[in-house]
N, C-alpha and C positions, 0 to 999 in steps of 0.2 A: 146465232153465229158467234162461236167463241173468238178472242183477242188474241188467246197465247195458244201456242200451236204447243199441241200430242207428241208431235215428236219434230226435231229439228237439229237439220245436220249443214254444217263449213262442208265445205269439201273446195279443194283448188282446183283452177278449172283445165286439170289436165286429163285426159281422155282415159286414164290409167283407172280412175275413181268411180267412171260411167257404170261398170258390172255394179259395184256393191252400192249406191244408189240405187239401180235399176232392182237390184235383190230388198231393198229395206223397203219399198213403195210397194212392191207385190206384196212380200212378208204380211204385210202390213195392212195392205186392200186383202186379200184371202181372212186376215181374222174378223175383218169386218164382212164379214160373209158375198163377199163379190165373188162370183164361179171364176173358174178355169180361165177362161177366155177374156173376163174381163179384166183379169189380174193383169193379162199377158197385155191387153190393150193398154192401161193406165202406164205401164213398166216403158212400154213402147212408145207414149206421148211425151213420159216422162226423159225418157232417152233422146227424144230427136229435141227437146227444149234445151235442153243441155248442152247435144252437140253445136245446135244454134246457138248460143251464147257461148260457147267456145270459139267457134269456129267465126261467126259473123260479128259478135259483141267483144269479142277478148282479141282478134285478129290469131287465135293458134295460143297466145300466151299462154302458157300453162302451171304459173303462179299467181290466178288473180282470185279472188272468193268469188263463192256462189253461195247461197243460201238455198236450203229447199226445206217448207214446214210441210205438216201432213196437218189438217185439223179436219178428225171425222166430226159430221153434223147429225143432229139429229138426235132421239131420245137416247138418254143417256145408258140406257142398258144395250141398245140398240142402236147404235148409228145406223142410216141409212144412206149419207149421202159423205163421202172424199173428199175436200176441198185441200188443192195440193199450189200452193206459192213457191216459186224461185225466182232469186231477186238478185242482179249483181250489180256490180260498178262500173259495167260495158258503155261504151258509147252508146247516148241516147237517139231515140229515131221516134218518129211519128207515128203512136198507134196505129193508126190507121194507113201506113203503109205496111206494114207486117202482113202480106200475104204469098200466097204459094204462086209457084209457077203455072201456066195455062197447061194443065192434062194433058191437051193436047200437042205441046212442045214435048217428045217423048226424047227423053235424054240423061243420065244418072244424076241424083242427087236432086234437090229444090224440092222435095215435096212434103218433109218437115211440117210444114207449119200446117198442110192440108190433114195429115194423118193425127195431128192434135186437137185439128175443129174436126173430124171426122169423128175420133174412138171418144173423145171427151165432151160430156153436154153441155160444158158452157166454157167458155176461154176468154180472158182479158186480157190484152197488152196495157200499161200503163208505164208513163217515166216515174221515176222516184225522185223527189224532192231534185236535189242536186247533178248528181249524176244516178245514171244505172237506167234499169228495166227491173220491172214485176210482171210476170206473168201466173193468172189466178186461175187453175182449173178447176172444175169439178165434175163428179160422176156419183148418179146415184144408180146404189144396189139393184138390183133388176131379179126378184125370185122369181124365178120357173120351176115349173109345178115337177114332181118327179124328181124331181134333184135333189141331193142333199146340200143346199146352200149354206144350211145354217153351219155344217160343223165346220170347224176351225180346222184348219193345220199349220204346220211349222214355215212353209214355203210354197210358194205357187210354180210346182216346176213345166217343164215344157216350153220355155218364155225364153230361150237363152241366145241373144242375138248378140252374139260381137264377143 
């Protein structure tokens, strides 16, 4: 597990920024050979974490930092596995209250934090030092047979929500 992140981006937490975050996490899962689908999944975990630290940790502010690194794991010709942190200076809250709404309360919005333990294999809340939140996701490559997983391209399109 490396220390210093692949790639890493500020961005302030105003909703204006969510698209080209959401476009540099696919970019960027599609070179590491993740399919279609799973681009559009990680882009979309990556979006509702976001908006939850906007929305819930920032109260709407939309001059506060976020942070988001990407560090691919795995052999180094070859990553196989995403591990994607975003960390702000939001008000702290108890891990372990970070959960979604009952499914069965059917009503818009709250479902955030389900659709991030859902598309992603592993998810951490944690406080940071003083103030803030980190949250740690990750997702490994998944090749299916027939497919051309390996080749690379420029962007993962089809993903384009909001």
């Amino acid at each position: 597990m490396s220390d210093k992140p692949h790639v890493r981006l500020e961005i302030l937490s105003n909703p204006l920024y969510l698209c080209g975050a959401r476009e540099l996490v696919s970019a960027v899962a599609k070179r590491l050979s993740f399919d279609e689908m799973a681009c559009c999944q990680i882009a979309l975990a990556v979006d509702e974490a976001l908006c939850n630290v906007i929305r819930h940790g920032y109260n709407r502010q939309s001059d506060r930092p976020i942070w988001l690194s990407l560090y691919p794991e795995g052999p180094a010709d070859r990553p196989d596995v995403l591990r994607i942190v975003i960390e702000d200076e939001a008000k702290q809250v108890e891990p372990d209250v970070i959960k979604s709404r009952d499914l069965e309360d059917v009503r818009p919005g709250g479902l955030g934090v389900h659709i991030i333990k859902e598309v992603m294999d592993e998810v951490r809340y944690e406080k940071r030092g003083e103030a803030g939140m980190r949250l740690t996701m990750s997702k490994k490559v998944v090749v299916s047979s027939g497919t051309d997983a390996g080749a690379p391209s420029a962007s993962c399109t089809g993903c384009h929500h909001g």
